[in-house]
C-alpha positions as CSV (number, residue, x, y, z in Angstrom):
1,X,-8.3,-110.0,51.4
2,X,-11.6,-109.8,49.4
3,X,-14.8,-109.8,49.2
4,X,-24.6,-107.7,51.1
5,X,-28.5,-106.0,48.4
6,X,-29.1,-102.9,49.6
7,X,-27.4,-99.7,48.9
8,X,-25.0,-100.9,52.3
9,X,-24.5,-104.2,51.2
10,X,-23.7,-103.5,47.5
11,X,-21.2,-101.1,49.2
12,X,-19.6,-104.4,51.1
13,X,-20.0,-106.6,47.8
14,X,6.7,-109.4,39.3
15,X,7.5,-110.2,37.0
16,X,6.5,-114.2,37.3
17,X,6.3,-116.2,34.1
18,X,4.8,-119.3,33.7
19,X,3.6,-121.4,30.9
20,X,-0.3,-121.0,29.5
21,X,-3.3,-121.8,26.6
22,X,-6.5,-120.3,24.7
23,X,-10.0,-121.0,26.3
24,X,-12.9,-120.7,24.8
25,X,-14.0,-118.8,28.4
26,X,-12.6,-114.7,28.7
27,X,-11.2,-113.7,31.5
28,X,-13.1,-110.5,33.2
29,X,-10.6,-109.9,36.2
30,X,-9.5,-106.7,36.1
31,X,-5.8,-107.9,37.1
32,X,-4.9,-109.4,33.9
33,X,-4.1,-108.4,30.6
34,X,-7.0,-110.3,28.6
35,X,-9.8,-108.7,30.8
36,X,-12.5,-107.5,28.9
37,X,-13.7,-104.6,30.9
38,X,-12.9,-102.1,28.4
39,X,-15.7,-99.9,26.3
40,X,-18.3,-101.9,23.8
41,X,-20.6,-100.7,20.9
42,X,-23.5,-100.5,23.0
43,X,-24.7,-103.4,25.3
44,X,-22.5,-106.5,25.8
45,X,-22.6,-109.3,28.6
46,X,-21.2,-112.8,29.3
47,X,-21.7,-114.8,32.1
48,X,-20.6,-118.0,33.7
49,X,-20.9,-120.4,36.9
50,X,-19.0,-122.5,38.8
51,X,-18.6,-124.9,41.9
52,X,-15.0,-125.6,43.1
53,X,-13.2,-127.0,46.6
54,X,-11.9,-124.0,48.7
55,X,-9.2,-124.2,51.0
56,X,-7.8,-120.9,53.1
57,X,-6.1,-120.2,56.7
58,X,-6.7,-117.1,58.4
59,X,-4.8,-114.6,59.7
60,X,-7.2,-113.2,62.3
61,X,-6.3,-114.6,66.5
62,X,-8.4,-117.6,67.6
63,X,-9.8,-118.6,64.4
64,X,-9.3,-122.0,63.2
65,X,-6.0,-122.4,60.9
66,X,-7.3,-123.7,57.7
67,X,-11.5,-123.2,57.1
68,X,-12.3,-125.3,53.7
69,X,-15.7,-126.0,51.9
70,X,-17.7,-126.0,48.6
71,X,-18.0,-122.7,46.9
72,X,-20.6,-122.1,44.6
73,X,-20.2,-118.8,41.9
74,X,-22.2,-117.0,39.6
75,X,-20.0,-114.4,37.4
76,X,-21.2,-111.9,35.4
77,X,-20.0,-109.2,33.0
78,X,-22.3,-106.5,31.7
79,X,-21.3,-103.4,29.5
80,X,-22.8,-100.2,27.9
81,X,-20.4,-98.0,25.8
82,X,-18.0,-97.1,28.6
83,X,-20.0,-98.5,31.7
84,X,-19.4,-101.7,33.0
85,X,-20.3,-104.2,36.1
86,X,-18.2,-107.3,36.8
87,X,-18.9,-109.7,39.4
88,X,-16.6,-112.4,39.3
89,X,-15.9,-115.1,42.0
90,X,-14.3,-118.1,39.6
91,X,-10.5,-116.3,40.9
92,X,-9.4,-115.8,44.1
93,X,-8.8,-112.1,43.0
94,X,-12.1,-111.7,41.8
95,X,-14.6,-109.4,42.8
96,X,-17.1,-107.1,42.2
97,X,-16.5,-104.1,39.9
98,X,-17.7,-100.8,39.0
99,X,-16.4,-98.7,36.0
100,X,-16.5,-96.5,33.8
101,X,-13.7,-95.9,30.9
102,X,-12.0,-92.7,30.5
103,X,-9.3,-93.6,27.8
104,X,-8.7,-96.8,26.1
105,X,-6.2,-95.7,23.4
106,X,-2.5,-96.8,22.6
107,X,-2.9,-99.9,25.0
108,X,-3.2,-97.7,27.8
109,X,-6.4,-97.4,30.0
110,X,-8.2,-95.3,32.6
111,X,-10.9,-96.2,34.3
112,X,-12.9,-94.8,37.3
113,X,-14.0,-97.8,39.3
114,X,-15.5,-98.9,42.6
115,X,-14.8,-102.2,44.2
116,X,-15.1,-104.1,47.4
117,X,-11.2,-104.5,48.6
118,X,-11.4,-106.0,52.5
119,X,-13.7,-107.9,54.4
120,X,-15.4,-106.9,57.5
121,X,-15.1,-109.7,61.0
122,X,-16.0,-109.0,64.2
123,X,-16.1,-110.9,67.3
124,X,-17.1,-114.3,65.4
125,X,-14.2,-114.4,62.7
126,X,-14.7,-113.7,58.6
127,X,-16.4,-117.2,58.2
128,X,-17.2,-118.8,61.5
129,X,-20.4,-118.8,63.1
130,X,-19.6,-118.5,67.2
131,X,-18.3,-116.1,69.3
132,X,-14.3,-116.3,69.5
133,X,-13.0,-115.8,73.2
134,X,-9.6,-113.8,71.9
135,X,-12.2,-111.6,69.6
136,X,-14.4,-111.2,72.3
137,X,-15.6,-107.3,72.7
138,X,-14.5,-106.1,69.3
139,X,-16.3,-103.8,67.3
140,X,-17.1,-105.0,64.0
141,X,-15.1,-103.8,61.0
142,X,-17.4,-103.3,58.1
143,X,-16.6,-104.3,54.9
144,X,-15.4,-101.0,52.6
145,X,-16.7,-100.1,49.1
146,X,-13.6,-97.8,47.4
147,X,-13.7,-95.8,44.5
148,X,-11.2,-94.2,42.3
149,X,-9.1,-94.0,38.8
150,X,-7.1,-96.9,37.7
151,X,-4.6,-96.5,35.2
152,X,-3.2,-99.5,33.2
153,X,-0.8,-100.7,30.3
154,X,-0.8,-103.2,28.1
155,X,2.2,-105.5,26.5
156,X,0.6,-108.2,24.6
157,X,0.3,-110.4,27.3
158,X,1.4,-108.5,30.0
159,X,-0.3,-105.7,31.8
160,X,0.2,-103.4,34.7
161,X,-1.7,-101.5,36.6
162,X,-2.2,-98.7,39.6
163,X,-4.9,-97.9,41.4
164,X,-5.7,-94.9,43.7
165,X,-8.6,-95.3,46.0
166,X,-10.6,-93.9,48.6
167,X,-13.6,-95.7,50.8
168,X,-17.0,-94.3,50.6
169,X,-18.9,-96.5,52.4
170,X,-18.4,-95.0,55.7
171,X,-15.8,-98.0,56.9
172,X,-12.6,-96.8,57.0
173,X,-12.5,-93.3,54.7
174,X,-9.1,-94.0,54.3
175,X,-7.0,-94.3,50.9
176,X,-5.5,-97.5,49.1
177,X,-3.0,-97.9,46.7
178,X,-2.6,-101.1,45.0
179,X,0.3,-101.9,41.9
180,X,-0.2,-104.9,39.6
181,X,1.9,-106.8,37.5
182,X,0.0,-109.9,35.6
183,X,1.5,-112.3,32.8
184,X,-0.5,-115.0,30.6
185,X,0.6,-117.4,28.5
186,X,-0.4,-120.5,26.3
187,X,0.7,-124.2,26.4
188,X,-1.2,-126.6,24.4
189,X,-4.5,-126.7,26.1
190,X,-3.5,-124.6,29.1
191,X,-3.8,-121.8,30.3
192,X,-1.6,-120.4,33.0
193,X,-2.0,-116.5,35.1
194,X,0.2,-115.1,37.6
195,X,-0.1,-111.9,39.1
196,X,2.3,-109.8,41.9
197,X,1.2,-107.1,43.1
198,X,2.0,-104.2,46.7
199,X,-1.3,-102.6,48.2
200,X,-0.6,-99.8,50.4
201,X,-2.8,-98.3,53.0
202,X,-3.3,-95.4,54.9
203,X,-3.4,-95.1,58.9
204,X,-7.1,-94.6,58.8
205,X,-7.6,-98.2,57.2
206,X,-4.9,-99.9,58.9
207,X,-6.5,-98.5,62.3
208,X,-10.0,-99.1,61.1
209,X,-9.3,-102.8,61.2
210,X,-6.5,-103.7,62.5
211,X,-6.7,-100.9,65.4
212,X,-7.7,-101.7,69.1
213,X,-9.4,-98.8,70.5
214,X,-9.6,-98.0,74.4
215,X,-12.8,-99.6,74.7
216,X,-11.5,-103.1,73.1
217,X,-8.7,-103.3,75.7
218,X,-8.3,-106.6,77.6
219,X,-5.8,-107.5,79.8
220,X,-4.3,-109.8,77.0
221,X,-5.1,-107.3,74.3
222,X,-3.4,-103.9,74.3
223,X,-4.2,-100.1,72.8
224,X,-2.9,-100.4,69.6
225,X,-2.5,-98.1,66.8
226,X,-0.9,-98.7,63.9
227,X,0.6,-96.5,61.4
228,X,0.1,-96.7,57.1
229,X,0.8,-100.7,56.2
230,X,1.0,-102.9,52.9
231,X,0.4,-105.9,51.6
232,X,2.0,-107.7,48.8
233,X,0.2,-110.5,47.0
234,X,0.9,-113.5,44.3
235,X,-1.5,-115.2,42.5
236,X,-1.2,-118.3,40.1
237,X,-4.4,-119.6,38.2
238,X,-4.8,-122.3,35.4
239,X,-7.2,-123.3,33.1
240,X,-8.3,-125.8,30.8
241,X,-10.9,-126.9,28.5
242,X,-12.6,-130.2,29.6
243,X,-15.4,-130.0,27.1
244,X,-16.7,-126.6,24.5
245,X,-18.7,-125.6,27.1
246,X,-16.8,-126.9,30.6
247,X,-13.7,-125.9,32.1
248,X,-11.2,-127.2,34.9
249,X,-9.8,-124.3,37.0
250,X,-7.2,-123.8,40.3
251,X,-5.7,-121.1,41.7
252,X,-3.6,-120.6,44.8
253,X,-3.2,-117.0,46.1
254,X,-0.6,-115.9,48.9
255,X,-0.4,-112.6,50.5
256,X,2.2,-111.2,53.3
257,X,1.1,-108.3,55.1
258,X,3.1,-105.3,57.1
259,X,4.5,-105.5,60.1
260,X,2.0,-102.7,61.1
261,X,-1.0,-105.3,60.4
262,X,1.4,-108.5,62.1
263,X,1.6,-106.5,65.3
264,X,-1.9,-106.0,66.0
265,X,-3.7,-107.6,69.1
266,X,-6.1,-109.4,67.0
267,X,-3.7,-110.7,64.6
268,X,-2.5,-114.4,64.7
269,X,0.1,-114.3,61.9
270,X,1.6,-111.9,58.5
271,X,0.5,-114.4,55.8
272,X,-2.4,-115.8,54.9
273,X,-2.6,-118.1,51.9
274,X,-5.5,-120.0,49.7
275,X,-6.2,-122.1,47.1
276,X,-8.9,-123.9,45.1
277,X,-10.1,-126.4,42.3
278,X,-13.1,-126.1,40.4
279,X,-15.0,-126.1,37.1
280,X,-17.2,-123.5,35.5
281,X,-19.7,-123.6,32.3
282,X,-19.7,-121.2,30.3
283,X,-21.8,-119.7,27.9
């Protein structure tokens, strides 16, 4: 569930083992235990792009199963002492991050960041273009911008990691919490990811979005509020060096959501699931 440039739409921007390998890229998610978001003597930044395949379902009623296309991705790290910015689209975890870096001692770390966690829709879907008969008379769910303190630990090449957040863009204003457990490892020329991790949410999010209010009632879609909900993701992601400069990536990413999301009106099914190929350059 991720992912406009004003101040509004800057607001909108376990334990699995598996085998891996060194690239000459760095990884800048904030999931896993080689990210590099952590503080620098003064300025630092890296930056990459990439094109890949995409392949996704959707979970939202009346929308195509499976929407697939080219995605193109610029990603970007910037840092200053503690500050840092990460926009980063080459994983299907990736997003955009703000933070700044409290502690960063003993392999532990905390941060206070701000990142875009769920996508808005309305009555045409998350990535279709016409109106969808069973979203019809909707209200449209902005996409949230969250901030708050994440706290993480590091084991070699293991990490994990809790978040406490609350939305500030005037979506939602409801609280998320969100647990992640990441592994990497090395094999030869590879290198492998996985991540598992539970997101909690609060009433006030789960209604926000997943809510049908008394003017969205149909005949065929009933009041409905939900109470708190959760998600819980898995993520696998592999890399390899093609050329220095050049490197293959794909990812699939799987996520199961609460029965408080499933039973919604405007809810088709309690998975959704996507995965994609690509290459980046980087610098």
């Amino acid at each position: 569930m991720l992912k406009g440039l004003s101040i509004k739409t800057l607001l909108k921007l376990l334990c699995l083992t598996i085998l891996l390998s060194p690239l000459v890229s760095q990884a800048s998610n904030r999931l896993y235990a080689d990210n590099d978001l952590e503080p620098t003597q003064g300025f630092a930044w890296d930056w990459s792009f990439g094109a890949g395949v995409y392949i996704q379902d959707s979970y939202l009623l009346g929308t195509d199963d499976t929407n697939q296309g080219l995605d193109l991705n610029l990603n970007i790290a910037l840092s200053y002492n503690n500050f840092y910015l990460d926009i980063d689209n080459s994983q299907l975890s990736g997003t955009l991050i703000l933070g700044y870096s409290v502690i960063d001692k003993y392999d532990w770390g905390l941060d206070i960041i701000g990142s875009n966690f769920q996508s808005g829709f309305d009555e045409r879907g998350i990535y279709t273009n016409g109106l969808i008969n069973e979203l019809e008379g909707i209200t449209p769910r902005e996409y949230d911008f969250d901030t708050g303190i994440r706290l993480s630990r590091s084991f070699k090449d293991t990490q994990l990691s809790f978040e406490l957040l609350n939305d500030i863009s005037g979506a939602h204003g409801g609280w998320l919490l969100n647990t992640y457990l990441s592994h990497i490892r090395v094999w030869r020329n590879w290198e492998f990811r996985s991540v598992a991790g539970i997101n909690f949410y609060s009433e006030k999010f789960t209604q926000y979005y997943y809510g049908i209010t008394s003017e969205e009632t149909t005949s065929e879609r009933p009041l409905y509020k939900p109470s708190n909900g959760y998600s819980v993701l898995i993520e696998f992601h592999a890399e390899y060096p093609i050329t220095e400069n050049w490197v293959f990536m794909g990812g699939v990413l799987s996520t199961k959501f609460s029965s408080s999301i499933d039973d919604s009106p405007i809810i088709s099914q309690s998975y959704q699931h996507k995965a994609k190929v690509g290459v980046r350059y980087v610098f």
